[in-house]
NUGUSE-990105 format. One record per residue (C-alpha): residue in three letters; x, y, z. Coordinates in nm, 2 decimals, decimal comma. Last residue first. Layout:
REM residues N
["Ala"; [X; Y; Z]]
...
This chain:
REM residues 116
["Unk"; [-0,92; 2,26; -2,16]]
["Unk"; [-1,17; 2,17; -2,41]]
["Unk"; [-1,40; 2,37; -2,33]]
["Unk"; [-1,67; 2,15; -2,28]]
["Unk"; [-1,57; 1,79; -2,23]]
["Unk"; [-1,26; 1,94; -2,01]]
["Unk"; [-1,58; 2,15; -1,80]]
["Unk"; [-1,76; 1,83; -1,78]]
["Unk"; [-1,49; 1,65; -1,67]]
["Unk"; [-1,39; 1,87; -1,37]]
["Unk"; [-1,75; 1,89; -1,25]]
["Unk"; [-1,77; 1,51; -1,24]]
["Unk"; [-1,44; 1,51; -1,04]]
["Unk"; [-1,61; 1,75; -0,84]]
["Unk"; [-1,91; 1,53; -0,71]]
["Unk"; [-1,67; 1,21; -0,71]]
["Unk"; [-1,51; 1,42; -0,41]]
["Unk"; [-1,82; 1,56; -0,28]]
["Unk"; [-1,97; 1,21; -0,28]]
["Unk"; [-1,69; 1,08; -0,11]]
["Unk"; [-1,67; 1,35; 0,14]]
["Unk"; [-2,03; 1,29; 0,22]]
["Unk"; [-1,97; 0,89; 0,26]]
["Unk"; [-1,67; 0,97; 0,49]]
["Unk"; [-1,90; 1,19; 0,69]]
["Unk"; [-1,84; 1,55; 0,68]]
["Unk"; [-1,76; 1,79; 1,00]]
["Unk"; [-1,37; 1,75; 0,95]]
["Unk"; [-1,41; 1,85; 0,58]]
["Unk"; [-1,48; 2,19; 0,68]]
["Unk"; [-1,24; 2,24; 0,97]]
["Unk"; [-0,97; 2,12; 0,73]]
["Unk"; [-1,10; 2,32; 0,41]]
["Unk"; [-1,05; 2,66; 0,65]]
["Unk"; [-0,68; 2,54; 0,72]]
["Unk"; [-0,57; 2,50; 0,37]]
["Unk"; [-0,73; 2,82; 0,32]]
["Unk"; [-0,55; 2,97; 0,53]]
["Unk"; [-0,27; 2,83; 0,41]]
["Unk"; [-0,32; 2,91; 0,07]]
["Unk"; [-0,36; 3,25; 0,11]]
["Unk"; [-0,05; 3,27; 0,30]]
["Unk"; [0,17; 3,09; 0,00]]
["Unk"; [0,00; 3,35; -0,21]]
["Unk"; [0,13; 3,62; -0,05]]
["Unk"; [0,45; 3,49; 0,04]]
["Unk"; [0,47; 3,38; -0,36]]
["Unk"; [0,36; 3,76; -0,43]]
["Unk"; [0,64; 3,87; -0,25]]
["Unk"; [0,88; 3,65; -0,36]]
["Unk"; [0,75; 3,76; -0,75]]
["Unk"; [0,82; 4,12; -0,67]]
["Unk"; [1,20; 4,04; -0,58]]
["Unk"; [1,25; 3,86; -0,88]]
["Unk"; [1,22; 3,47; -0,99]]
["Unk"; [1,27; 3,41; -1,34]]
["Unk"; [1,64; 3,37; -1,32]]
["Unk"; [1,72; 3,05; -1,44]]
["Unk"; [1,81; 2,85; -1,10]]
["Unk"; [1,53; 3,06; -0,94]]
["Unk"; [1,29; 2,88; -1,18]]
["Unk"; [1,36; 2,56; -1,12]]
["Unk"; [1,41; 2,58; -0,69]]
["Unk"; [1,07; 2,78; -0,73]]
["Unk"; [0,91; 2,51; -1,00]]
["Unk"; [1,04; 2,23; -0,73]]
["Unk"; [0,91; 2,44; -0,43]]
["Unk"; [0,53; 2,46; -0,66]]
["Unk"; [0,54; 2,08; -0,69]]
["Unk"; [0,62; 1,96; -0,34]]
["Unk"; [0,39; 2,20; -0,24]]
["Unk"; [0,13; 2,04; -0,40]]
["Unk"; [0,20; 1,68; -0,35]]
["Unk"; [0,20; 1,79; 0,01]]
["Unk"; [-0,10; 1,94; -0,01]]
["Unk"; [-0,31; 1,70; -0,22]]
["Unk"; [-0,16; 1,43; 0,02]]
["Unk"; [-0,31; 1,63; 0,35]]
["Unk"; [-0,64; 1,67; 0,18]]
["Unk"; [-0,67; 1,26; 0,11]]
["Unk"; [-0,55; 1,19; 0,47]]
["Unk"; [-0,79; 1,48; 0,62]]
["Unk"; [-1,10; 1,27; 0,46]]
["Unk"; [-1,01; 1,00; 0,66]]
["Unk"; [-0,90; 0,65; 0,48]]
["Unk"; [-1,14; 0,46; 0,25]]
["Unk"; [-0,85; 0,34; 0,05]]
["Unk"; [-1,10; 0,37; -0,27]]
["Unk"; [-1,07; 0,74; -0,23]]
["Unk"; [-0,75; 0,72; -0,25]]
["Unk"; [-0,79; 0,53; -0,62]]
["Unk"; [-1,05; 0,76; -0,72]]
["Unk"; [-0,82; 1,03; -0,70]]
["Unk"; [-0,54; 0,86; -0,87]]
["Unk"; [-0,79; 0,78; -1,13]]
["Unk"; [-0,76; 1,15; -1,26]]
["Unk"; [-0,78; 1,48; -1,13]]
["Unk"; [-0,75; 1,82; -1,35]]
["Unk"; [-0,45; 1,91; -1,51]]
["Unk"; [-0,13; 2,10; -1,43]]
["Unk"; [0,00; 1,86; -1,18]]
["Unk"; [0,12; 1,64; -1,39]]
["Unk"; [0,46; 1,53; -1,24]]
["Unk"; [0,31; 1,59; -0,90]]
["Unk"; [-0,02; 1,36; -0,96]]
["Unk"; [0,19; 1,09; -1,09]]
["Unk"; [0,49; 1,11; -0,78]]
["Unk"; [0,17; 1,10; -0,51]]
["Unk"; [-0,01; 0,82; -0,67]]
["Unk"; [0,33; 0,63; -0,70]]
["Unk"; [0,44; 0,74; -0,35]]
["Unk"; [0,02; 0,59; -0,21]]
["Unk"; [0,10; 0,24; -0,43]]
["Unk"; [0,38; 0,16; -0,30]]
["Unk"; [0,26; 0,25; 0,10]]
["Unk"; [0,00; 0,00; 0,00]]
């Protein structure tokens, strides 16, 4: 299981920039706590966004302006981090699930439409 979980985690990092996929379903699937499936979105997450930093840094992307809209947004995301917890914490497994499944659907129907 622990296998499976890294493999999950290293596929949704590498393409991070599109919307869910099986791995979602597959977590889902472990029927662990809602905070276990959150807590793996954010570390996949930041995982991603201090690799792009480290990357971009390297070729001088990153200015003084952009670390302060990366605190910025790195606080935002925190907070909201934290507002999703106490949120989920009051769901049912079965309501997160169908939340879950609920915005996957949402996801596919806006690729189906747009295109993107």
């Amino acid at each position: 299981m622990p296998f499976t979980l890294a493999l999950t985690a290293l596929l949704r990092n590498a393409q991070r920039d599109r919307p869910p996929t099986h791995g979602d379903r597959l977590f889902l699937g472990l029927n662990l706590p809602a905070t276990a499936y959150v807590a793996t979105e954010a570390v996949t997450a930041t995982a991603m966004h201090v690799t792009k930093t480290v990357v971009y840094g390297r070729y001088g992307v990153i200015t003084a302006g952009t670390w302060t809209l990366d605190l910025g947004l790195s606080a935002a995301m925190i907070l909201g981090s934290w507002t999703g917890n106490k949120f989920i914490e009051r769901l049912s497994k079965e309501k997160f699930s169908l939340l879950v499944e609920a915005l996957l659907v949402a996801a596919a129907l806006s690729l189906i439409l747009t295109g993107r």
